[in-house]
C-alpha positions in Angstrom: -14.7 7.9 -7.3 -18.5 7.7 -8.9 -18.6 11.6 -8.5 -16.2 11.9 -11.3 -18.4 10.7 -13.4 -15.5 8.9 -15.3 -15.4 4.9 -15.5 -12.1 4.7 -16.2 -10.8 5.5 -12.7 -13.7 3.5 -10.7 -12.9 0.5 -13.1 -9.6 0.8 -11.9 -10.0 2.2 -8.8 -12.3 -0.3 -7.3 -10.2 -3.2 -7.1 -7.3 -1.5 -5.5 -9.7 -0.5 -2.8 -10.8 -4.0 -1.9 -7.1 -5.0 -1.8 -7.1 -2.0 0.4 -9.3 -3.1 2.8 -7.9 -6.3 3.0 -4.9 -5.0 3.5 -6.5 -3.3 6.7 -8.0 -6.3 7.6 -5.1 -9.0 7.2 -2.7 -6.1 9.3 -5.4 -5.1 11.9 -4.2 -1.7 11.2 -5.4 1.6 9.5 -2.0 3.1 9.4 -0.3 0.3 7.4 2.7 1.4 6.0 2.6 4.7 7.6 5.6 3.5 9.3 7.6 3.1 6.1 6.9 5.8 4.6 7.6 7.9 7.7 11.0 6.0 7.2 11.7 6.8 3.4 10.6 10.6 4.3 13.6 10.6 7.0 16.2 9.0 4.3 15.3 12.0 1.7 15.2 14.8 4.2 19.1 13.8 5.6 19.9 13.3 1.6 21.0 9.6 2.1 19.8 8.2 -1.1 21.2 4.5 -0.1 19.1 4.8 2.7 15.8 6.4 1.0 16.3 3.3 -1.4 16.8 0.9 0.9 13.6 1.8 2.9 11.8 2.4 -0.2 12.5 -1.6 -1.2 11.6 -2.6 2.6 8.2 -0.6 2.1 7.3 -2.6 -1.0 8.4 -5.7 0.2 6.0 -5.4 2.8 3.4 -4.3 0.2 3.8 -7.5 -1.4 3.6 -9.4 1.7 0.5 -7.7 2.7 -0.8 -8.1 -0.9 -0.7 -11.2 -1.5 -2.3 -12.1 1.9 -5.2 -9.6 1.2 -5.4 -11.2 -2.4 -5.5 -14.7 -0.7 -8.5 -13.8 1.6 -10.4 -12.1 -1.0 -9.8 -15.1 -3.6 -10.6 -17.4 -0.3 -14.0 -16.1 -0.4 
């Protein structure tokens, strides 16, 4: 990010990688969401757009979840 030289994207950048790393944390998992999107990928490829939605909406409700537990630990500290 800092070798871009541009502010912009580290200013925005930086707090969606601690959210990140909680993320990681709060999961106990590198690969979170890999899963999901693995899932929405599937959906696309057999051209099922009910299904590609539908696992698309499962993906960010467990972004939320993960979120907002990430979001808790960091304001926790």
């Amino acid at each position: 990010m800092r070798a871009a030289h541009n502010p912009f994207i580290e200013m925005v950048l930086d707090p969606l990688m601690e959210v990140f790393l909680q993320q990681i944390k709060v999961t106990n998992t590198f690969n979170t969401g890999w899963e999901a999107h693995r899932n929405i990928f599937i959906e696309i490829q057999a051209h099922n757009p009910v299904g590609a939605r539908q696992a698309v909406r499962r993906l960010m409700k467990m972004t939320l979840t993960d979120s907002r537990k990430a979001l808790s630990n960091i304001n926790a500290v």
